[in-house]
PyMOL commands that place a pseudoatom at each C-alpha (Angstrom):
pseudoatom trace, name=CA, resn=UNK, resi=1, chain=A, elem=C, hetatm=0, pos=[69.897, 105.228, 97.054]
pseudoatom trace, name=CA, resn=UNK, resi=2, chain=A, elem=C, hetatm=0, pos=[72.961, 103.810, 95.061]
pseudoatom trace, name=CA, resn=UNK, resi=3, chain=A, elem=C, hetatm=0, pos=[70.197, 103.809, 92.431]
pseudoatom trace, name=CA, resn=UNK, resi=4, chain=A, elem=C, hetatm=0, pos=[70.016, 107.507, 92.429]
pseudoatom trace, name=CA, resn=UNK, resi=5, chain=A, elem=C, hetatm=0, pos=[73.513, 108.521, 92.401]
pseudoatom trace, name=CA, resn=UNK, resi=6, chain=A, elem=C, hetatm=0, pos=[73.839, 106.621, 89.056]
pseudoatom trace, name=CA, resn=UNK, resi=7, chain=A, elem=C, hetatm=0, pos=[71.628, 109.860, 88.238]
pseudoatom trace, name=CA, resn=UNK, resi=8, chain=A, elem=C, hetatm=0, pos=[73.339, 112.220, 90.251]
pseudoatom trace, name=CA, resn=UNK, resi=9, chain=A, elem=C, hetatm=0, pos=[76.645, 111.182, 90.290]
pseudoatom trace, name=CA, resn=UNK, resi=10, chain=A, elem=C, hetatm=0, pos=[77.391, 113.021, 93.679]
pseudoatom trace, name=CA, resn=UNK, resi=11, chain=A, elem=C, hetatm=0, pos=[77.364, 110.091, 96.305]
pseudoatom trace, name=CA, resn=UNK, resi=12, chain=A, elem=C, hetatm=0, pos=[79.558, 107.345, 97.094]
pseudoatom trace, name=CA, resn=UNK, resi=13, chain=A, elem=C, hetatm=0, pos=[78.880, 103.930, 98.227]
pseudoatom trace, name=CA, resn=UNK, resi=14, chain=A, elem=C, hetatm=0, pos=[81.206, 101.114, 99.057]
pseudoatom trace, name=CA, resn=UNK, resi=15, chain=A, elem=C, hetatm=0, pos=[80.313, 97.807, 98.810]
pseudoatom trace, name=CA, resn=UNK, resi=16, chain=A, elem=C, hetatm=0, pos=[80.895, 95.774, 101.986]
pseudoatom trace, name=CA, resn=UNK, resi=17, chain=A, elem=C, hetatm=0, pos=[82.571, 92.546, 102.295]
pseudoatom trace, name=CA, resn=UNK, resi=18, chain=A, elem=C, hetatm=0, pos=[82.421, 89.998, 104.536]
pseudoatom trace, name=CA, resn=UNK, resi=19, chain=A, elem=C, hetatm=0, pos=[84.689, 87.314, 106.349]
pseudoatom trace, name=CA, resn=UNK, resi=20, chain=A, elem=C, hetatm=0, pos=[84.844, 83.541, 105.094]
pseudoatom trace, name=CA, resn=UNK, resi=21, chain=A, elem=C, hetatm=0, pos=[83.708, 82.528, 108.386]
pseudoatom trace, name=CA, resn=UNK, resi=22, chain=A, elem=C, hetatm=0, pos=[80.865, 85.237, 108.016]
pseudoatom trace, name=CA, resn=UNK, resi=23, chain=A, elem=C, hetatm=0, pos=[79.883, 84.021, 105.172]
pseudoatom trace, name=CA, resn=UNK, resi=24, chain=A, elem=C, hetatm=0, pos=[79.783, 80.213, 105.692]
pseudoatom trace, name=CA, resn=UNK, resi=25, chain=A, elem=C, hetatm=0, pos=[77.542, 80.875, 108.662]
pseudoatom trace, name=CA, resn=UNK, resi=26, chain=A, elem=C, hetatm=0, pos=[75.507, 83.193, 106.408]
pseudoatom trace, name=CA, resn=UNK, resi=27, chain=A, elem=C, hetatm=0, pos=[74.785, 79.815, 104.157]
pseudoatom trace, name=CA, resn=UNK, resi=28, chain=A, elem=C, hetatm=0, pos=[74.698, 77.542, 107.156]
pseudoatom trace, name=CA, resn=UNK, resi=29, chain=A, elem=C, hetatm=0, pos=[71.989, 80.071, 108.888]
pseudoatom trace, name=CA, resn=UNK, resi=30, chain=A, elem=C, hetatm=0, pos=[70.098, 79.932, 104.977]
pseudoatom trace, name=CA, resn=UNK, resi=31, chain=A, elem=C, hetatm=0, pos=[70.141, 76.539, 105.272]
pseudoatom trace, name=CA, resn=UNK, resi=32, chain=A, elem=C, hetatm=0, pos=[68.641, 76.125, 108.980]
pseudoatom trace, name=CA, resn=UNK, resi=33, chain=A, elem=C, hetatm=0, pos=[65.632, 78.709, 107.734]
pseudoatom trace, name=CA, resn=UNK, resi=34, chain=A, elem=C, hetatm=0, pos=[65.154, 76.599, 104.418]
pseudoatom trace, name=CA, resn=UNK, resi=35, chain=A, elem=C, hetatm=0, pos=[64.409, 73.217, 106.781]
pseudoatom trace, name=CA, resn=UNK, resi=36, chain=A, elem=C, hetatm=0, pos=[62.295, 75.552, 109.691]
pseudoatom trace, name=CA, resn=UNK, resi=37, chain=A, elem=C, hetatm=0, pos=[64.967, 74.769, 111.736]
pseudoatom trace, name=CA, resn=UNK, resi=38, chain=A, elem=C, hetatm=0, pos=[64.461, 77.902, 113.870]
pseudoatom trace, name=CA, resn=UNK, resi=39, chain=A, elem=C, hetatm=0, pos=[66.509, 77.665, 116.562]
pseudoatom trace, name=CA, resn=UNK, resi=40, chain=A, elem=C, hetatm=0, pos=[70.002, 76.847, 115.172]
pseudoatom trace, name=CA, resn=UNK, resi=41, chain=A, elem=C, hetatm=0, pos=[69.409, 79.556, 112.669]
pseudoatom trace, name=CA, resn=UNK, resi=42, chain=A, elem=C, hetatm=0, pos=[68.976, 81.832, 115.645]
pseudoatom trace, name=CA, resn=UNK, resi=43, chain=A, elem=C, hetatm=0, pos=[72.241, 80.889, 117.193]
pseudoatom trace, name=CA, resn=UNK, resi=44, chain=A, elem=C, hetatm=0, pos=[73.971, 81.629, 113.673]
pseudoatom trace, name=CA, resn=UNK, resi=45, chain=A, elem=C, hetatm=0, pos=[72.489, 84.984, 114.226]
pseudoatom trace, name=CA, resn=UNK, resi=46, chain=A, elem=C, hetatm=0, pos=[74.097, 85.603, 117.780]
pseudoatom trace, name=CA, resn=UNK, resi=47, chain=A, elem=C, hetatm=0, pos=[77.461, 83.772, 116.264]
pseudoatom trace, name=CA, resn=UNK, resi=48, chain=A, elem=C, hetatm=0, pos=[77.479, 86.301, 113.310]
pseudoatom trace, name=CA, resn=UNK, resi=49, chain=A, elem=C, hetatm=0, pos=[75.921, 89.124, 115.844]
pseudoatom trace, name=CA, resn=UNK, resi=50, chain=A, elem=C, hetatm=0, pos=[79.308, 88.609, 117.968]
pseudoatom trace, name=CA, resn=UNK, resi=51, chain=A, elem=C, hetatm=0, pos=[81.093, 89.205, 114.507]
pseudoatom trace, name=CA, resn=UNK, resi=52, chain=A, elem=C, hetatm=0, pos=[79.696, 92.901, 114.129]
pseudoatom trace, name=CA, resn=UNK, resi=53, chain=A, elem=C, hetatm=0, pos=[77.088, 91.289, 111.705]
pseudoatom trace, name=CA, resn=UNK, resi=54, chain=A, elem=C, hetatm=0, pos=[73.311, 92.193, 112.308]
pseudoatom trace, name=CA, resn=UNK, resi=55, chain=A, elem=C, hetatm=0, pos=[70.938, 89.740, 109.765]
pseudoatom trace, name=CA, resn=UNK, resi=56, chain=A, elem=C, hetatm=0, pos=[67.641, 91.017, 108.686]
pseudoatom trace, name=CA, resn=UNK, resi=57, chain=A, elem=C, hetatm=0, pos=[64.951, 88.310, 107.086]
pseudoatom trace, name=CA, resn=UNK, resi=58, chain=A, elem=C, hetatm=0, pos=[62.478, 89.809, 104.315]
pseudoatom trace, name=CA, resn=UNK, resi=59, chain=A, elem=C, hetatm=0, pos=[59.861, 88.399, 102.449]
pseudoatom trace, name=CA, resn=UNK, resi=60, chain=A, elem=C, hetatm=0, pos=[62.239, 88.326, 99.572]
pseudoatom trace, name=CA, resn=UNK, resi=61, chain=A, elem=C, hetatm=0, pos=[65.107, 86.948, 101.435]
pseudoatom trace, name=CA, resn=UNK, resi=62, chain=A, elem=C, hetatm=0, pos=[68.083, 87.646, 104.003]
pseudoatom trace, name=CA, resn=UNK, resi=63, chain=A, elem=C, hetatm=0, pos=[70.682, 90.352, 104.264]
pseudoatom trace, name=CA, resn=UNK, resi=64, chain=A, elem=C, hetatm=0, pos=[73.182, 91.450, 106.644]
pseudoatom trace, name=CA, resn=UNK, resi=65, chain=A, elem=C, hetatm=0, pos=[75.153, 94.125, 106.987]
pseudoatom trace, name=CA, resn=UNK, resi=66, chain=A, elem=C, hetatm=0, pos=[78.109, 95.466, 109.721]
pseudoatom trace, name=CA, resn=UNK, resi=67, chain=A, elem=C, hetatm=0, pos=[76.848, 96.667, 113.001]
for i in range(1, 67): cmd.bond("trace and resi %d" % i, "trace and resi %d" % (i + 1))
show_as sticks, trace
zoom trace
């Protein structure tokens, strides 16, 4: 979408941040998936979860964004 309004010019879309704290267990939680180490990545995801921060895992990757 952000893609399209370079076009149109008509919408606006913020960029969103994140906390340090987010973000370190954003690596940490990369890290985990990188050895298979399934369930302490999960846990990252209910720590960041109880931040307002909902992870989604892709074929090309991870992203988050604010619940």
């Amino acid at each position: 979408m952000a893609g399209l309004d370079t076009v149109l010019g008509i919408m606006h879309f913020e960029e969103e941040t994140i906390g340090i704290e987010s973000l370190q267990l954003l690596n940490e939680r990369n890290a985990m998936r990188k050895e298979r180490r399934w369930q302490e990545a999960d846990a990252i995801r209910e720590k960041l979860a109880a931040l307002g921060i909902d992870v989604y895992d892709t074929p090309q990757g991870s992203f988050w964004r604010h619940i």
